[in-house]
PyMOL Python script that loads the backbone (N, CA, C, O; Angstrom):
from pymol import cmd

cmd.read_pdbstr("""\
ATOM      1  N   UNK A   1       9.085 -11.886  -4.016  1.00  0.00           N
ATOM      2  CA  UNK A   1       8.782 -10.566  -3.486  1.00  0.00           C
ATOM      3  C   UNK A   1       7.420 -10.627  -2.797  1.00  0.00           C
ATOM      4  O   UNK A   1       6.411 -11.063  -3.350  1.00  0.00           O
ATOM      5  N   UNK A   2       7.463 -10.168  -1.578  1.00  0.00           N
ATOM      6  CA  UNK A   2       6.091 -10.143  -0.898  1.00  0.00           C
ATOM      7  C   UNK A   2       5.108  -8.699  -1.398  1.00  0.00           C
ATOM      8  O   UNK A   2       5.576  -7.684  -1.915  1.00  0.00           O
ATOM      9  N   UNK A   3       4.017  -8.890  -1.156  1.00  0.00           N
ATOM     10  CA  UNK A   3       3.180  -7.557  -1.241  1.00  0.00           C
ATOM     11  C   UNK A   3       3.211  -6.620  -0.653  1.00  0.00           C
ATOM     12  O   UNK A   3       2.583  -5.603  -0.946  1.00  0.00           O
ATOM     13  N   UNK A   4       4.105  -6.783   0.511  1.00  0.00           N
ATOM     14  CA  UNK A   4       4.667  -5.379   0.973  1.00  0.00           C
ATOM     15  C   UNK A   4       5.775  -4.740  -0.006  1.00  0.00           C
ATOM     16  O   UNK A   4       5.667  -3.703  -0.660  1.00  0.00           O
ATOM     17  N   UNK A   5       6.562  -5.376   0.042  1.00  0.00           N
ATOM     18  CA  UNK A   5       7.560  -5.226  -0.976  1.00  0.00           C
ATOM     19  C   UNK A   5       6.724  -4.672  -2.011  1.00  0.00           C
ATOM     20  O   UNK A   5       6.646  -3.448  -2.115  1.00  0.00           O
ATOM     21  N   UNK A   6       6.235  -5.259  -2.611  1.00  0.00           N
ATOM     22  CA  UNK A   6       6.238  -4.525  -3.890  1.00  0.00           C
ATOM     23  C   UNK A   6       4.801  -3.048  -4.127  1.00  0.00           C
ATOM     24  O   UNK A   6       4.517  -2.289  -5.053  1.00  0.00           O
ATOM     25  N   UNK A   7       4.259  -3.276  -2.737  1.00  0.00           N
ATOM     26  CA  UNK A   7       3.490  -1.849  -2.467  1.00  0.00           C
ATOM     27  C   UNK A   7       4.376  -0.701  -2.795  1.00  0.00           C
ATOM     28  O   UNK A   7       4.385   0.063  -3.760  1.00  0.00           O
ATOM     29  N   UNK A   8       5.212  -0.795  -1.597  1.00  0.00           N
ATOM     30  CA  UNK A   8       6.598  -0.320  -1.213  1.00  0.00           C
ATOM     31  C   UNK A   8       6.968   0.473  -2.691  1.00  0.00           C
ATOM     32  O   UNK A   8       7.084   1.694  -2.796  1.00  0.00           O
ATOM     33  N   UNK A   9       7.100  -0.361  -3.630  1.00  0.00           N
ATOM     34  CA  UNK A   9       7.984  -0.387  -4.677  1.00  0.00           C
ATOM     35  C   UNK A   9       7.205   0.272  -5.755  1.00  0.00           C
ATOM     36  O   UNK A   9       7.813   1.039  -6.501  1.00  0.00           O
ATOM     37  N   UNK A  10       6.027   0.084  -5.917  1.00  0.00           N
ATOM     38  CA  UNK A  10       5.114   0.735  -6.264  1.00  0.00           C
ATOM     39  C   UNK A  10       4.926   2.438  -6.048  1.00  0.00           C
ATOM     40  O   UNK A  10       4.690   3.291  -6.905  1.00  0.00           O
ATOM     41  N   UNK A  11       5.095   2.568  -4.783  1.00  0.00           N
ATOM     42  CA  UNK A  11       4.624   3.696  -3.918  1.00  0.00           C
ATOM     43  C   UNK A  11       6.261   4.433  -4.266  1.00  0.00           C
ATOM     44  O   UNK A  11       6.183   5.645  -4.465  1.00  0.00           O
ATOM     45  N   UNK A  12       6.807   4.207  -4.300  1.00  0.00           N
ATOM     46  CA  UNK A  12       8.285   4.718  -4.564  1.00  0.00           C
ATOM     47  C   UNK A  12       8.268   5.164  -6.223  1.00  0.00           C
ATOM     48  O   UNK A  12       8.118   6.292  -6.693  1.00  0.00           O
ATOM     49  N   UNK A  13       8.468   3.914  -6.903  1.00  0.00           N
ATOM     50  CA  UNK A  13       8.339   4.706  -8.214  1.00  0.00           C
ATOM     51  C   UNK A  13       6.975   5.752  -8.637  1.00  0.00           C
ATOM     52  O   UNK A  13       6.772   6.299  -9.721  1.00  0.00           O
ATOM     53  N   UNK A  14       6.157   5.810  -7.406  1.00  0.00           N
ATOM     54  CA  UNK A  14       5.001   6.927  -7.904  1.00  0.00           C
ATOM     55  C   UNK A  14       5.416   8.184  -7.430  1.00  0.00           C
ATOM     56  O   UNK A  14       4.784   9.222  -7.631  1.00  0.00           O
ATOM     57  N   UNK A  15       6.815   8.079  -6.598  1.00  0.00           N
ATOM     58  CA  UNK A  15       6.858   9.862  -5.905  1.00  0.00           C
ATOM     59  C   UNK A  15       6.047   9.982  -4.778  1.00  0.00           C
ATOM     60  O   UNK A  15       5.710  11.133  -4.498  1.00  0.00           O
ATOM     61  N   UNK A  16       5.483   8.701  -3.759  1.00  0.00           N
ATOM     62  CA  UNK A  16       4.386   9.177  -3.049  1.00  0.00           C
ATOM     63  C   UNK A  16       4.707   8.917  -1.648  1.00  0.00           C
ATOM     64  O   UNK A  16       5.509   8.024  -1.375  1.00  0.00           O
ATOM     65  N   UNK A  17       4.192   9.566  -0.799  1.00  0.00           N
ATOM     66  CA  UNK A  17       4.803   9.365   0.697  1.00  0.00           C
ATOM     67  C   UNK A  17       3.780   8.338   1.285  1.00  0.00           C
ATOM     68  O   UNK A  17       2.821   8.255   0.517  1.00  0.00           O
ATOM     69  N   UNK A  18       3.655   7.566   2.326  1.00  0.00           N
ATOM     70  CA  UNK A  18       2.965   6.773   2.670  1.00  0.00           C
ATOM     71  C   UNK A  18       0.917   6.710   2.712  1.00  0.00           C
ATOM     72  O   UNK A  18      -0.006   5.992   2.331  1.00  0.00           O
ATOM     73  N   UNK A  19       1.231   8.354   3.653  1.00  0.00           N
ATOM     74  CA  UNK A  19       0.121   9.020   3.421  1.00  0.00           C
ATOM     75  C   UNK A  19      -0.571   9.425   1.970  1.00  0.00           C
ATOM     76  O   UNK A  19      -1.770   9.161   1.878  1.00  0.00           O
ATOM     77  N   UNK A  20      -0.017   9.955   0.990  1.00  0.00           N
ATOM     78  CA  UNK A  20      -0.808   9.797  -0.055  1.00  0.00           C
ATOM     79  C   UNK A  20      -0.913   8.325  -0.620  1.00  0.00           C
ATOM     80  O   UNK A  20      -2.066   8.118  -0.999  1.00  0.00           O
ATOM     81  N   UNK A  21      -0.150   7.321  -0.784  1.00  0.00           N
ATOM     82  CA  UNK A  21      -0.805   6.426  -1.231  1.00  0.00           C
ATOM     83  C   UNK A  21      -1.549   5.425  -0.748  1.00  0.00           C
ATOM     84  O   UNK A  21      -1.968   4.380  -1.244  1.00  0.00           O
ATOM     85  N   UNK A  22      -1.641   5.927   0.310  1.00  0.00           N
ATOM     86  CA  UNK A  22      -3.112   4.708   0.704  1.00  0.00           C
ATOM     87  C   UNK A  22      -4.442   5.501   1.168  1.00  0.00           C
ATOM     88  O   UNK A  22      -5.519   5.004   1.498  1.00  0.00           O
ATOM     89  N   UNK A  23      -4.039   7.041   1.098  1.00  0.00           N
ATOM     90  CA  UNK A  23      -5.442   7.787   0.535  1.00  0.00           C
ATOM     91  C   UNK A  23      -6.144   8.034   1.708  1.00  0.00           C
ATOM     92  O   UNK A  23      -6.823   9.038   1.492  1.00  0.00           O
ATOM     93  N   UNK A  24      -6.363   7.555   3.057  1.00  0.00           N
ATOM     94  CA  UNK A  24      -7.225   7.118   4.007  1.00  0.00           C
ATOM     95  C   UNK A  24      -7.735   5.896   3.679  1.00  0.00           C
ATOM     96  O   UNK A  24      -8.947   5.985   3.876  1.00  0.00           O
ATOM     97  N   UNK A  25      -7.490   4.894   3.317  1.00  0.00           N
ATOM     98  CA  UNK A  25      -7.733   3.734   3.061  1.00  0.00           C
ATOM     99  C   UNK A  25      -7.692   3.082   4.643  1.00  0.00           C
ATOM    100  O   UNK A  25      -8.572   2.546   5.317  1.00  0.00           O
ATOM    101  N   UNK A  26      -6.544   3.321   4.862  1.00  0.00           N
ATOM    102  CA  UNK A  26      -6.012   2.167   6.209  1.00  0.00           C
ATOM    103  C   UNK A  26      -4.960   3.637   6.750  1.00  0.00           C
ATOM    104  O   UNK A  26      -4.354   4.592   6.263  1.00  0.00           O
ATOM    105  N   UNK A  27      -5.290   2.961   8.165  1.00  0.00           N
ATOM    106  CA  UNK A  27      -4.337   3.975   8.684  1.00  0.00           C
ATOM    107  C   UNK A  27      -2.662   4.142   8.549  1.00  0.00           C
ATOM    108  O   UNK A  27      -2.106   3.100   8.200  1.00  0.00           O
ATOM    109  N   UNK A  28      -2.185   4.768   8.670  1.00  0.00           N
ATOM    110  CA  UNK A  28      -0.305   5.551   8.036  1.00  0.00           C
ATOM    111  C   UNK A  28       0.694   3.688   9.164  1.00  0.00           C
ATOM    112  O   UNK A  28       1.538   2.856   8.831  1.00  0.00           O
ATOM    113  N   UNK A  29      -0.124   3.945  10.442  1.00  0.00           N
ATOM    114  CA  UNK A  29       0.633   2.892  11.496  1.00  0.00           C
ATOM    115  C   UNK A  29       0.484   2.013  10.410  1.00  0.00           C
ATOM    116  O   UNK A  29       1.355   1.800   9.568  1.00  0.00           O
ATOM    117  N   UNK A  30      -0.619   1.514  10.443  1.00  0.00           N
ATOM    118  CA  UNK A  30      -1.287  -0.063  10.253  1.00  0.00           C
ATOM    119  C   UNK A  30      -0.414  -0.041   8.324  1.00  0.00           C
ATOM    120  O   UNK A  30       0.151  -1.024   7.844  1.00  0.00           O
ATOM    121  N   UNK A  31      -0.505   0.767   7.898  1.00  0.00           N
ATOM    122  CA  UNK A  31       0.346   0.610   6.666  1.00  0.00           C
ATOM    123  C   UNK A  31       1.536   0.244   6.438  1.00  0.00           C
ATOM    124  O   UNK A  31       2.003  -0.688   5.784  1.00  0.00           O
ATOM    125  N   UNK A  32       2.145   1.348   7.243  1.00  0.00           N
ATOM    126  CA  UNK A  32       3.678   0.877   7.340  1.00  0.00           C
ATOM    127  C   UNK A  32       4.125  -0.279   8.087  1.00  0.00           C
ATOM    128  O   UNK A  32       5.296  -0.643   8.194  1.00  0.00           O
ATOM    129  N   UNK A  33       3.189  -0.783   8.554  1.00  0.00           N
ATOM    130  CA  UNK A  33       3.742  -2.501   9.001  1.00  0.00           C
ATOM    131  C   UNK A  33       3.579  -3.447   8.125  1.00  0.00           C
ATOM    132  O   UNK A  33       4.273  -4.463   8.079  1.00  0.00           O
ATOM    133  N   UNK A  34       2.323  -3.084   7.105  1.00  0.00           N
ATOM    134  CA  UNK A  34       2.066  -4.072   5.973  1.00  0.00           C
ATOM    135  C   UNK A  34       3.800  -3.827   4.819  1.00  0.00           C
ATOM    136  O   UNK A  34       4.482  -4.717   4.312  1.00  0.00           O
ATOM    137  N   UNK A  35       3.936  -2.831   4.783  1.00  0.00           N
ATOM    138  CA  UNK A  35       4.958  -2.725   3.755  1.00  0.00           C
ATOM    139  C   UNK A  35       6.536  -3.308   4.662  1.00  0.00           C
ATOM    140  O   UNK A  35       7.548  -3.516   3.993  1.00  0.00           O
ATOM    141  N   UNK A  36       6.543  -3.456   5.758  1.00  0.00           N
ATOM    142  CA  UNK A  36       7.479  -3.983   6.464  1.00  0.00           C
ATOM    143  C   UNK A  36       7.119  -5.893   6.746  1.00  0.00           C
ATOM    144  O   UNK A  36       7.985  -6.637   7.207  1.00  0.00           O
ATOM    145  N   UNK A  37       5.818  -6.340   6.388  1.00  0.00           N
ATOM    146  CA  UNK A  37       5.410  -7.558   6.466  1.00  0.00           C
ATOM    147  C   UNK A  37       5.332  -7.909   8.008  1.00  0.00           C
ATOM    148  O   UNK A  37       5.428  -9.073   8.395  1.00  0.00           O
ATOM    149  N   UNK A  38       5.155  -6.852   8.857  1.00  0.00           N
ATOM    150  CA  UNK A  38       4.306  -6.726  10.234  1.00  0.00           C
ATOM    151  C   UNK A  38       2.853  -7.394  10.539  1.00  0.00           C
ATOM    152  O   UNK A  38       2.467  -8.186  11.399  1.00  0.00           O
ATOM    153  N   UNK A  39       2.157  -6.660   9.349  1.00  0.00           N
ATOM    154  CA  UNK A  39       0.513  -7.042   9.476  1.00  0.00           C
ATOM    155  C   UNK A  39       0.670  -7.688   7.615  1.00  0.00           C
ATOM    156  O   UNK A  39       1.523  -7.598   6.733  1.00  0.00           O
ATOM    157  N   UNK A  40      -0.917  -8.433   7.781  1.00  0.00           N
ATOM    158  CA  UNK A  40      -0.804  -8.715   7.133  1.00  0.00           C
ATOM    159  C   UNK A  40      -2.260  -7.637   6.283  1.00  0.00           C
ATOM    160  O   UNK A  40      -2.928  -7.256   7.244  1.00  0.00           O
ATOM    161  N   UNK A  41      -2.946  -7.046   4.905  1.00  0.00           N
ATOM    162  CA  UNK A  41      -3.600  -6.406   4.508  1.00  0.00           C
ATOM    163  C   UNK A  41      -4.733  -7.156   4.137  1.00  0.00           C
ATOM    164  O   UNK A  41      -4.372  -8.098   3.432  1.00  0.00           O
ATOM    165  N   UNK A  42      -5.955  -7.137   4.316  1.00  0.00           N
ATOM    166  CA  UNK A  42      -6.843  -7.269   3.583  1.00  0.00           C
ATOM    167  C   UNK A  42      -6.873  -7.656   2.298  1.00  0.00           C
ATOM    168  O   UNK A  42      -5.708  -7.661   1.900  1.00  0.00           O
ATOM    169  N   UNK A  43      -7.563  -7.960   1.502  1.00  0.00           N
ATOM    170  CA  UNK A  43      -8.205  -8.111  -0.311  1.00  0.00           C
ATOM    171  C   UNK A  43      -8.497  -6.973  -0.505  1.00  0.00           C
ATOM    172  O   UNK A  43      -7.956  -6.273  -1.361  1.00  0.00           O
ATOM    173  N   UNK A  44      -9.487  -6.570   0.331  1.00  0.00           N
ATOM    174  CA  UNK A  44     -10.231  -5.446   0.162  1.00  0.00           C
ATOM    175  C   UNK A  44      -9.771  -4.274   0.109  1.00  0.00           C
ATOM    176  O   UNK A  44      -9.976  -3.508  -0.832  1.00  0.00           O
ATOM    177  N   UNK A  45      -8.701  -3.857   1.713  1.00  0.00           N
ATOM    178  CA  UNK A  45      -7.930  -2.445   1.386  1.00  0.00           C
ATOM    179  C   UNK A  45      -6.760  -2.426   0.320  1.00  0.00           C
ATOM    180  O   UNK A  45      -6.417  -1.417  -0.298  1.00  0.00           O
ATOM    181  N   UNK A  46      -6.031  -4.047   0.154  1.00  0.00           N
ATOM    182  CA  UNK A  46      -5.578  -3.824  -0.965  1.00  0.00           C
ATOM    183  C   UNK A  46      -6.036  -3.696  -2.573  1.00  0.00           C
ATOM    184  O   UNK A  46      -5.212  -3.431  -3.448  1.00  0.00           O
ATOM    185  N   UNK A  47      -7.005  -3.849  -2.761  1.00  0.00           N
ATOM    186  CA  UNK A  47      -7.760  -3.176  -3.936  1.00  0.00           C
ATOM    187  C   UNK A  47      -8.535  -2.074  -4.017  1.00  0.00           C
ATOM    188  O   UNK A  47      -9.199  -1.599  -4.938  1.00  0.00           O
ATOM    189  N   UNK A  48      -8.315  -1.704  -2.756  1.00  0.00           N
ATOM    190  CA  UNK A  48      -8.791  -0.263  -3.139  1.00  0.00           C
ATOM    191  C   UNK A  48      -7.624   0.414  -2.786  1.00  0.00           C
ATOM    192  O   UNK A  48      -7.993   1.543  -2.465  1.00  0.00           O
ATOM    193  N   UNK A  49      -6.421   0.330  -2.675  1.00  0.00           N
ATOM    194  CA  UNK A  49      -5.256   0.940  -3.160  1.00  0.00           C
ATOM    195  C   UNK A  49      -4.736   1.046  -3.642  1.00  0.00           C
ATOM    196  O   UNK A  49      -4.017   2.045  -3.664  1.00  0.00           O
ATOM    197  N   UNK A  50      -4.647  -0.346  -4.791  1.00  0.00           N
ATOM    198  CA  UNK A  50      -4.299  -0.124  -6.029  1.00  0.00           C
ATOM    199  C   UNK A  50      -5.264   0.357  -7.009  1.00  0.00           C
ATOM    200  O   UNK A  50      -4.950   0.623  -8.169  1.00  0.00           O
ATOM    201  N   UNK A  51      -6.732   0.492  -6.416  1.00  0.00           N
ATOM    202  CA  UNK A  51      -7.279   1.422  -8.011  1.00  0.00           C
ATOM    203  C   UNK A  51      -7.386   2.729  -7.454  1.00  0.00           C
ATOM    204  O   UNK A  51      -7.899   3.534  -8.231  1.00  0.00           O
ATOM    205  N   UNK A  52      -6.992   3.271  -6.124  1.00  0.00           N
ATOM    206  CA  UNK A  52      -6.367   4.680  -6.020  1.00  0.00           C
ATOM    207  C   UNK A  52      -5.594   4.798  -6.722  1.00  0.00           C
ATOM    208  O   UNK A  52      -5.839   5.575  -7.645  1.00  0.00           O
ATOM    209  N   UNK A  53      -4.176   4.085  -6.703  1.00  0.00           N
ATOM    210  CA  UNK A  53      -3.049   4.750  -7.256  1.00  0.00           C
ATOM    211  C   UNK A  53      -2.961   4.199  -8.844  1.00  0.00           C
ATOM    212  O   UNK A  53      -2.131   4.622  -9.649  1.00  0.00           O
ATOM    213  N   UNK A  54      -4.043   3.107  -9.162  1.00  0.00           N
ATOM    214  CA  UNK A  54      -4.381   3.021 -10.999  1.00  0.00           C
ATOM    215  C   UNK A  54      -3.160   2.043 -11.164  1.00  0.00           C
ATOM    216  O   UNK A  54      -2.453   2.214 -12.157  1.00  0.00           O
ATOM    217  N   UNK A  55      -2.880   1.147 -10.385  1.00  0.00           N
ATOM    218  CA  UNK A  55      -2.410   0.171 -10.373  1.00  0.00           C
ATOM    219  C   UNK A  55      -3.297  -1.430 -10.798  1.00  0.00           C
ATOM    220  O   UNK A  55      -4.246  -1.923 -10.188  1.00  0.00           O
ATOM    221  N   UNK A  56      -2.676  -1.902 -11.891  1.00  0.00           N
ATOM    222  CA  UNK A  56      -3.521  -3.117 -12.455  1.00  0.00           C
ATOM    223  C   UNK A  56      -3.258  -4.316 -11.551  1.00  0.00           C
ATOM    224  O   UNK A  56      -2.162  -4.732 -11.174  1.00  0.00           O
ATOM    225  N   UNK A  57      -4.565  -4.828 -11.254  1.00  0.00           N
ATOM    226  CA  UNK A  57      -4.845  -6.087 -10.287  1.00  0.00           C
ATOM    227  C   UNK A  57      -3.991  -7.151 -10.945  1.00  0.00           C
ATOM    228  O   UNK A  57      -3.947  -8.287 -10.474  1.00  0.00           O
TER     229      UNK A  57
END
""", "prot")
cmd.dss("prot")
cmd.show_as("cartoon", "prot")
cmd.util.cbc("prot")
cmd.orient("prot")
């Protein structure tokens, strides 16, 4: 499973639409390509999206 995938999967079992779970982190475009394995994410915006949504590293 890639890390889009399992953002994705994450973000689904939370009830959350794209926009709330990445908070303003990264923009809604630039997101939804990471969860499609378009772009690839940062370290950085991905840890600060998972301790938005209180997701363990």
């Amino acid at each position: 499973m890639t890390i889009g995938e399992l953002l994705k999967d994450y973000r689904i079992k939370q009830g959350k639409n794209q926009r709330e779970f990445i908070a303003g982190i990264v923009s809604q475009s630039y997101y939804s390509k990471v969860e499609k394995e378009i772009h690839r994410i940062t370290a950085d915006d991905l840890l600060k999206i998972l301790n938005h949504n209180g997701i363990p590293v």
